[in-house]
Each structure stands twice: as C-alpha cells, then as structure tokens.
C-alpha angles and dihedrals in degrees: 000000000000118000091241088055095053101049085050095050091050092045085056086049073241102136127133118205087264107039078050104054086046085047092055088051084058100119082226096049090109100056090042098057094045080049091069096042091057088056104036098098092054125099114210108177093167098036112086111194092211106050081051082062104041080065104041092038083088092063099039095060089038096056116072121224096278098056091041087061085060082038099064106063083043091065100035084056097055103048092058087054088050093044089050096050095051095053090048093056092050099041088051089048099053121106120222108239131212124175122168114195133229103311094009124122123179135186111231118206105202118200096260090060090260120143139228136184108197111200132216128309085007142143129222127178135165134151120244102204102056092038089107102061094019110042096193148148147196128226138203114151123002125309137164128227146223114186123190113222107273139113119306119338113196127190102195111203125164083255104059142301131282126214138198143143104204120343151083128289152149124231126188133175123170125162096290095354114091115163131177125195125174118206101177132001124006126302124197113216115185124190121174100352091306120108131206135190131221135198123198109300103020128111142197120209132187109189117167095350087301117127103216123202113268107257114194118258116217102191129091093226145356118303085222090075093060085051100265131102124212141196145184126204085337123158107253090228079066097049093039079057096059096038087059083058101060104032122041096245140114127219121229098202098166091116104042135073099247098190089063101122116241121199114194134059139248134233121248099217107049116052097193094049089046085050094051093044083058111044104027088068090049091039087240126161123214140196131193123219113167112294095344122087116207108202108184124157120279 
C-alpha cells in the first residue's frame, strides 16, 4: 500500500494489523505520531482531516522525496492552524447556559454586573464573548432583572422581545403565558411587530394569545422572589402550571373546569398551605397520592 494511503487510513483510525505494522516502518513514523500527540488535546468540530488531504494529496504525489521533507513541517503547521481556528470559532460562538430545576431559584451575575434571578423550572443563556458590542439574553420561564446602565439590553423569549437600557423588570414566559412588568425605568416590549412602552408599575401580559388591559403594580418586585407566587383573574390551568414549578407534583385536573379564573397567590415552602390557598377560593377539594394531586368540586 502506497505511503499516501497509509497516512490517510491512520488519520481515519482506519488500519488493519497489517496496514499498521507497514505504517510503523514509514521513515517519517516517528514525527507523525508525535504529530498526533501534539494534537490530541484539541477539539475541531468544523475541521475534517480527510477533505484537508484530498487537497493537499496533488501535491503529495507531485512533489518528489526531497520537496515532501520541507513539506512536512508545512503541513504539520497548518493543521494546527487549522485545528486552533476552528476552536476559536466554536468557543466564540458558544452560549453560556443556566437552568435551574422544579423548586429551584438562582441568582445570575452577567458580565456587565447586571443581575438576574432565574426562577424555578427556568432557562437562561447568553454569550460571553460578544456581551460587549450585543448586550443579549435568552429566555425560557420567568426571571427578574437588574440591568446596569449601559446601550441596549434584550431578553429574547418565543413571545416577543424585551428592551431596556438600565432598570428593573419580570419577565415570564410560559407555554401560552407571556407577562411583562416593569419596577423602575422603561422597558419596550414588542410582540408581533408591534412595540409597547412601560413605565414603573405597569405590566403587559399575553395569556392565551389575549392581549389583557395593563393593571398598576404596587410592589417593588415579584412576589416570586420572597417565595410566593401571585396572580390575578388568571386561568387555574396557569396557576396549576407554576405550582408544578415550584413543588414535584403533578396535577390530575380531569374533574375540574380549568379556565375558572383564581385571584391570590401560594406560598413556595408548604405544600399543603400552598394547596389550600389554591383550592379553598375556587371551593375545590384535593387528594395526595404519591407524587400525583387529584383536585374535583366540594
């Protein structure tokens, strides 16, 4: 078997006992090998080793003996360009990742010394490298921010697309549930092409593809982040979905109207006080078994 062929097979980890043992008699066995050491603690998810032959293979059976031995380092040299590219690129292009599980909550520092508290059963992502010139977040559950003064600041979520420059503000988007409630500042929300501005205290909410009138917010943050969770005229199948959240239980709803509107809020840290917040206002009964809750009519 031709030399060319060799070096390609073992750069595929392709060798037979016998293509190996003619491989290792190669006068250039030595450098290849350390040639692969050298490599081996690089990651190149965009770089094939056997489209880079294919290329260079013309050359390789062009050259005579003497212009291949100039060759070598050549080609050792550019691989590792090659090899070092392509894990800059993927390392630039990765997004840092937080998820926090069911009754979990965790505080979020972004490079710019803003803040975030994700909430429960809820997905974070950003990406470090480009935070200087693109100031921008991904969404996936409910969090509150804290943005330090700065250009443009964007929460992406599947329901639209929040904007700030420096201020406080909630975000939740759940399924068919997508809320917006400015504390201090103004906040842009913008929902099929169309933008809307809020002032402190004012929310925009997006339940079921209906778009509800803005009703003032007291508070100076989410109730979520004292470890209670509030609603008002929501749909129970909406609060049965963030209870779920925050507690490892699921609901059995088969004998209950799930559209009926609650008004109130339950507690994070007592399942049977959160359970009786929830179904005493709507005179709803309730029953445990294991990890299953059955809620039916008095």
């Amino acid at each position: 078997m031709k030399r060319e062929e060799l070096i390609k097979k073992w750069l595929d980890n392709n060798l037979n006992t016998e293509e190996q043992n003619a491989f290792e008699q190669l006068e250039d066995y030595s450098e290849l090998t350390k040639l692969d050491a050298t490599l081996k603690g690089f990651k190149a998810p965009e770089f094939s080793v056997d489209q880079s032959y294919k290329k260079l293979l013309p050359q390789l059976k062009t050259k005579n003996s003497s212009t291949r031995q100039w060759l070598k380092p050549l080609l050792r040299l550019a691989a590792v360009l090659a090899i070092a590219l392509s894990v800059y690129f993927y390392t630039s292009n990765t997004d840092t990742q937080i998820n926090t599980i069911i009754a979990e909550q965790q505080t979020i520092a972004l490079p710019d010394n803003s803040t975030v508290e994700l909430n429960a059963n809820s997905l974070l992502s950003f990406n470090e490298n480009k935070w200087e010139n693109n100031r921008e977040v991904r969404l996936q559950g409910e969090a509150f921010f804290k943005v330090a003064k700065g250009q443009k600041f964007d929460v992406i979520t599947s329901k639209g697309i929040v904007s700030v420059l420096g201020t406080q503000f909630n975000v939740k988007q759940r399924e068919s549930y997508f809320e917006v409630t400015c504390y201090e500042g103004l906040v842009s929300v913008t929902h099929n092409n169309k933008t809307v501005k809020l002032n402190p205290g004012h929310t925009f909410k997006l339940i079921d593809g209906k778009l509800l009138a803005d009703e003032k917010e007291n508070a100076v943050q989410p109730n979520w982040l004292h470890g209670e969770s509030s609603f008002k005229n929501v749909a129970l199948k909406h609060v049965i979905t963030e209870f779920e959240n925050h507690y490892d239980f699921k609901f059995n709803t088969d004998k209950i109207d799930t559209s009926r509107l609650f008004t109130g809020s339950f507690t994070h840290n007592n399942l049977d006080l959160a359970l009786k917040s929830v179904t005493i206002p709507l005179n709803l009964n309730y029953s445990k078994s294991g990890k299953s809750i059955l809620l039916k009519r008095e």
